[in-house]
C-alpha positions as CSV (number, residue, x, y, z in Angstrom):
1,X,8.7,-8.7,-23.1
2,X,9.9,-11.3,-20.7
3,X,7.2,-12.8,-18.7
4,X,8.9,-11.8,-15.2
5,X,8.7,-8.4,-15.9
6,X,4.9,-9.2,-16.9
7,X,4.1,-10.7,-13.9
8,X,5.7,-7.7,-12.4
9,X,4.0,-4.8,-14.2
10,X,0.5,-6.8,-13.7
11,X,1.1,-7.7,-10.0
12,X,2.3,-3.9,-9.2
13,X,-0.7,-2.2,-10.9
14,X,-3.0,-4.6,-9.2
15,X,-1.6,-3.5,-6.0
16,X,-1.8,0.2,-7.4
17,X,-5.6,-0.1,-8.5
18,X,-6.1,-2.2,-5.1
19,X,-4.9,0.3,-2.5
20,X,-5.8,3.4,-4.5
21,X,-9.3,2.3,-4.5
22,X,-9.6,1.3,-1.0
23,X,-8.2,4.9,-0.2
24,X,-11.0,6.4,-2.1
25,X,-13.3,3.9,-0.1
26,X,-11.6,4.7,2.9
27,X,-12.1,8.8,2.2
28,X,-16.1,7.7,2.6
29,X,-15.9,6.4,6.1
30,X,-13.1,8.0,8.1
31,X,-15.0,11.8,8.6
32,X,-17.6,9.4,10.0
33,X,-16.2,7.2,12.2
34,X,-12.4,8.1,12.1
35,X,-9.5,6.5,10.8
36,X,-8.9,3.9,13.3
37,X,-12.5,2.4,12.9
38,X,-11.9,2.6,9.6
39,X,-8.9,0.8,9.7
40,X,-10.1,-2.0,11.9
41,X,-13.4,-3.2,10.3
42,X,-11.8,-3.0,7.0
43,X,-9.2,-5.3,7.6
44,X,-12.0,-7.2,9.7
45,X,-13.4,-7.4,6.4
46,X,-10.1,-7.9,4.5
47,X,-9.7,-11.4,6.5
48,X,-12.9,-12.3,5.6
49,X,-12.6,-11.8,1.9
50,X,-8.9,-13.7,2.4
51,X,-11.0,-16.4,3.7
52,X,-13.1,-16.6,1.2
53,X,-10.2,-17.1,-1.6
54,X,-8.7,-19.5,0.8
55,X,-11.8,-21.5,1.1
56,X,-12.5,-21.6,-2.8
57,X,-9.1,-22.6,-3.4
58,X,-9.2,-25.6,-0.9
59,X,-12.7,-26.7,-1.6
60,X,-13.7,-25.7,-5.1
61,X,-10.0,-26.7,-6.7
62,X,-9.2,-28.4,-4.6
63,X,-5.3,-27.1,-3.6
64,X,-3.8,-27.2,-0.2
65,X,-3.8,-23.7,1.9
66,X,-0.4,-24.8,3.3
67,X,-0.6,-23.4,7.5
68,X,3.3,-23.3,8.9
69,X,3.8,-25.4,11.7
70,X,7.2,-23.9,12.6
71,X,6.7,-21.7,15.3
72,X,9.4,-19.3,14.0
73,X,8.1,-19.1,10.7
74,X,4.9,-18.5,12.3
75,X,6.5,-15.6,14.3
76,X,8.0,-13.7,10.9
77,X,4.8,-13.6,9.5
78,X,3.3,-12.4,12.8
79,X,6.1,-9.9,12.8
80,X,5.1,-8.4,9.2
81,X,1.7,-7.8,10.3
82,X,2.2,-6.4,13.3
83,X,4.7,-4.1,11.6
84,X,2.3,-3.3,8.7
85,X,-0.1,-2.4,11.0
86,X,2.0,0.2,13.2
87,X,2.8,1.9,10.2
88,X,-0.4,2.5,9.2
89,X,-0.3,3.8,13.0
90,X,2.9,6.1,13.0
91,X,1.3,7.5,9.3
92,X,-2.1,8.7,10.5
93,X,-0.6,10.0,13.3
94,X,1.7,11.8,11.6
95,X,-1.2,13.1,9.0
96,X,-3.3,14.5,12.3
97,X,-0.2,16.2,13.7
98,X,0.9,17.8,10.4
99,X,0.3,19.0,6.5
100,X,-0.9,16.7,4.0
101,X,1.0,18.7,1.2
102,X,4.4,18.1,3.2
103,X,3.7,15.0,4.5
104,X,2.3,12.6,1.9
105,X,5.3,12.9,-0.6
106,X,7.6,11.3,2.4
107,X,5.5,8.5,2.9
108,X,5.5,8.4,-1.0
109,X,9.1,8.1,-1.2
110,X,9.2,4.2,0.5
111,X,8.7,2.5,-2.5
112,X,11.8,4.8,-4.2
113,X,13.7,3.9,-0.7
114,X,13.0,0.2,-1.5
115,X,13.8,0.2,-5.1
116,X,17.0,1.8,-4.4
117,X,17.9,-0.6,-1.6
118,X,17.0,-3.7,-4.1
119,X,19.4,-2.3,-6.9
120,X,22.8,-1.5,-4.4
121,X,22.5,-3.7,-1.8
122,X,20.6,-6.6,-3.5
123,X,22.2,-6.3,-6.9
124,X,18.6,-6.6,-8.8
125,X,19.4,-6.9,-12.3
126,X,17.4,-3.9,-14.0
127,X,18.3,-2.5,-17.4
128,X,18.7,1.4,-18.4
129,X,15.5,2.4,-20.0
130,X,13.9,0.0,-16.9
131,X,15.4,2.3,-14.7
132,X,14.6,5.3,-16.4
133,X,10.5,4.0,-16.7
134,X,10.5,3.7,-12.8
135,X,12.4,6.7,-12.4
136,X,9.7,8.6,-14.2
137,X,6.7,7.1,-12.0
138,X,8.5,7.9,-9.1
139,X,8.9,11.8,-10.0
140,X,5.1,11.2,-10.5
141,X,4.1,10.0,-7.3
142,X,5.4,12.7,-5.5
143,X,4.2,14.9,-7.8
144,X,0.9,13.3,-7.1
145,X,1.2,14.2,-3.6
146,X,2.2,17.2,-3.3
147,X,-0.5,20.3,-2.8
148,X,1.5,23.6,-3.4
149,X,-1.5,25.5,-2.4
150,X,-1.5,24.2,1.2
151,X,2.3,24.8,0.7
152,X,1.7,28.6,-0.2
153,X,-0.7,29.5,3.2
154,X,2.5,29.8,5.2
155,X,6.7,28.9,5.2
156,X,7.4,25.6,6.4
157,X,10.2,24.7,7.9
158,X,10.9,21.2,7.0
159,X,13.0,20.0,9.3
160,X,10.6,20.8,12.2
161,X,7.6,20.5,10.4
162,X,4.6,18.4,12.9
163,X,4.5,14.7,12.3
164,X,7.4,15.0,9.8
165,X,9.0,12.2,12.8
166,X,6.4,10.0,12.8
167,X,6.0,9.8,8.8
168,X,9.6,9.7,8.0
169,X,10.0,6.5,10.8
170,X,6.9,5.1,8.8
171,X,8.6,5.2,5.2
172,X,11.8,4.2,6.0
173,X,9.5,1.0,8.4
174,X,7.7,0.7,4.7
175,X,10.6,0.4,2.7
176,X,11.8,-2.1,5.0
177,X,8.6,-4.2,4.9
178,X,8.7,-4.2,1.1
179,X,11.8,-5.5,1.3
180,X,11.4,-8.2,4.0
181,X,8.5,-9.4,2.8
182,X,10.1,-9.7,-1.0
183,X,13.2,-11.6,0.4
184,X,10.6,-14.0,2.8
185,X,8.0,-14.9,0.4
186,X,10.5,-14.8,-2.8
187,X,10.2,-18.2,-4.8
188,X,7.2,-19.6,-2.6
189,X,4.6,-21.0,-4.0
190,X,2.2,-20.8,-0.9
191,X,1.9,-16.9,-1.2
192,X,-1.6,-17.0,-0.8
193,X,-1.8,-18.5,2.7
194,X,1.4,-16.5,4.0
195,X,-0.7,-13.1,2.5
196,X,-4.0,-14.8,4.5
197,X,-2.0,-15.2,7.7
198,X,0.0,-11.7,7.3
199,X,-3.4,-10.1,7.0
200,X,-4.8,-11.3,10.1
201,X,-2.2,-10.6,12.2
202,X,-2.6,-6.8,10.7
203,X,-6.3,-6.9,11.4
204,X,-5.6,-8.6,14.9
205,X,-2.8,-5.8,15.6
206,X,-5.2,-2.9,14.1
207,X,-7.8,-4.1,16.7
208,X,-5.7,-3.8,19.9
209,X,-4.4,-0.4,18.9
210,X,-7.8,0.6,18.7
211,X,-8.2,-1.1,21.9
212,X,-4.8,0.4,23.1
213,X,-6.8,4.2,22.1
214,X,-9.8,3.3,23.6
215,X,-11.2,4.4,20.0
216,X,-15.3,3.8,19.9
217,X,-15.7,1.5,16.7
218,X,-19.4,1.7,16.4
219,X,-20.7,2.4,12.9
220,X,-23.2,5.6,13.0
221,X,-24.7,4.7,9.7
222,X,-25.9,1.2,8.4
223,X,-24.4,3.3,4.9
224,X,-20.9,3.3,5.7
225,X,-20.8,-0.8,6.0
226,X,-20.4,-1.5,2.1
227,X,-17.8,1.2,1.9
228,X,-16.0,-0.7,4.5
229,X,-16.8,-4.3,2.5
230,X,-15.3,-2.3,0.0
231,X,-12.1,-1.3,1.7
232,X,-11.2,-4.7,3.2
233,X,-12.0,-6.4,-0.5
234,X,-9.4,-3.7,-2.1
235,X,-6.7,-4.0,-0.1
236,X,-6.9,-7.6,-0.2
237,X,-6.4,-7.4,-3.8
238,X,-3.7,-5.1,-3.1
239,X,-1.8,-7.2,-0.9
240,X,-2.8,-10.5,-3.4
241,X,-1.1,-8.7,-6.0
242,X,2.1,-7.7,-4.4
243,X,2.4,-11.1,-2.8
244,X,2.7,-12.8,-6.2
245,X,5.1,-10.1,-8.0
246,X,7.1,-11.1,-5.3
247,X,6.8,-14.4,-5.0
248,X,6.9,-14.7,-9.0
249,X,9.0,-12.5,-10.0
250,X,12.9,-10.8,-9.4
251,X,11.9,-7.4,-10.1
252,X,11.0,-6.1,-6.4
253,X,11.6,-2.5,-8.1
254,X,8.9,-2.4,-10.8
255,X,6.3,-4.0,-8.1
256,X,7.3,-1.5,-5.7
257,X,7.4,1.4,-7.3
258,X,3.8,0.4,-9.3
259,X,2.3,-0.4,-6.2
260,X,3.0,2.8,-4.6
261,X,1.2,5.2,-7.3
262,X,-2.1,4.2,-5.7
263,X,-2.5,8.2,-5.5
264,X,-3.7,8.3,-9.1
265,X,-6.6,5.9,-8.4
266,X,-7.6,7.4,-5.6
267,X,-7.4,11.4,-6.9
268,X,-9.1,9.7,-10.7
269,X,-12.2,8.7,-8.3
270,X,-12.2,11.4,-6.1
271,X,-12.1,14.0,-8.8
272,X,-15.1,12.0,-10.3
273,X,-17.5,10.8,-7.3
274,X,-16.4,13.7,-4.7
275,X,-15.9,16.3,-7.2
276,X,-12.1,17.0,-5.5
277,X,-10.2,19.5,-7.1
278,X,-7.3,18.2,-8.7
279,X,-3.9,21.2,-8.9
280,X,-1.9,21.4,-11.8
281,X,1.1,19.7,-10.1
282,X,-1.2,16.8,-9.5
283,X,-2.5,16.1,-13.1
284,X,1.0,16.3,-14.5
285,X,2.2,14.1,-11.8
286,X,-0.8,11.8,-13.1
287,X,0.2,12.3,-16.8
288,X,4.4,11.2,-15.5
289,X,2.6,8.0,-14.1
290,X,1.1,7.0,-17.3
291,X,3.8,8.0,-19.3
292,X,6.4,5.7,-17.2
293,X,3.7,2.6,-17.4
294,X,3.4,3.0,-21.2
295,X,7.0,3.3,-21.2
296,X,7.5,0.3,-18.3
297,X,5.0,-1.7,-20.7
298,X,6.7,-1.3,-24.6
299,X,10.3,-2.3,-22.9
């Protein structure tokens, strides 16, 4: 195998195992102190644990943390994290107004969006059985998010289904972030510092949102603080990992698409820790996932 495409699978299920975990993290806070406070001290926490790598990298091995002095390079990064961080927005928003079970497979279907946009418009080079290893995770990951119980309580109607707006804006916003970001950060070797400065700006966006919503951001239980430790720590490594697939590597479609199965993480621990039931749908959408990485992996 190619080392690109190694560097791709192993940055993608970083960010996979990065965000799926946080989500689980994230499922032990919100009914507490709702998803906004969540959101804010984990990414409080997320630049903090940033900080940290930055710092050891500077002082213990002593590499630069290169800090952009252009004022318009400055402002695209601000720009993705300000964008990351309304999509986080438009998605919970959409997930109060509406269904899980109808909901969560749009969102899902970004990272297909941005795969798809890579290959036409970009001209990624990607061979057959590639395609056909991504394909399969991707039938998985909306198998992964799809409930067909919730489904079955009453007839949707699709096309007016509550918070179908919101989410749709946010996946096609998410698609275009992957892209972006690929395309900016594509062949730079200071990845690390542009993820650092990316991240605050989401942390420093999720803030005046919550400020914006007038949302209380007290913690009720000195409990909950490890879980959001725990949640800023993943999705750094989430955002690490996707940072340097992109960075490293041409394959924007196998990081993408990877990334995005962070579902199966997050139902695996759920199922064990909460004792969540997990539908049928769900654990052959789990089985398609692992099937398309072994398949991804002996290409």
């Amino acid at each position: 195998m190619e080392q690109n495409l190694l560097i791709a699978i192993g940055t993608g299920l970083g960010g996979m195992l990065g965000w799926g975990f946080a989500d689980f993290f994230a499922k032990k806070t919100i009914d507490e102190i709702g998803s906004t406070a969540s959101l804010v001290w984990g990414h409080v926490f997320g630049v903090l644990a940033l900080g940290f790598v930055a710092f050891y990298q500077f002082v213990v091995l002593r590499k630069s943390v290169f800090i952009p002095h252009d004022p318009r390079e400055l402002g695209i990064i601000a720009f993705f994290g300000i964008l990351q961080a309304f999509i986080y927005f438009l998605v919970y928003r959409g997930f109060e107004k509406g269904q899980l079970a109808v909901l969560s497979p749009i969102f899902a279907s970004y990272s297909g969006l941005a795969a798809l946009f890579s290959l036409v418009v970009l001209g990624e080079a990607i061979r057959g059985n590639l395609l056909l290893a991504l394909g399969i995770i991707f039938f998985g990951i909306l198998l992964l998010n799809i409930d067909m119980q919730a489904l079955r309580i009453k007839r949707i109607n699709l096309v007016g289904a509550p918070g179908l707006k919101e989410v749709g804006f946010a996946a096609l916003l998410a698609a275009f972030w992957t892209v972006s970001w690929d395309r900016f950060i594509g062949g730079k070797d200071e990845w690390l510092s542009y993820a650092l400065l990316m991240y605050i700006f989401i942390a420093l966006a999720a803030w005046l949102i919550s400020r914006w919503q007038k949302t209380n951001l007290a913690v009720t239980r000195s409990g909950l603080w490890k879980f959001l430790v725990l949640i800023g720590v993943c999705e750094v490594v989430a955002y690490l990992a996707i940072s340097l697939g992109f960075s490293s590597t041409p394959y924007l479609s196998v990081v993408a698409i990877l990334s995005s199965a962070f579902s199966l993480p997050a139902m695996l621990l759920a199922r064990v820790f909460l004792k969540e039931k997990v539908t049928a749908l769900q654990t052959a959408g789990g089985i398609a996932v692992v099937v398309g990485i072994i398949v991804l992996s002996i290409l």
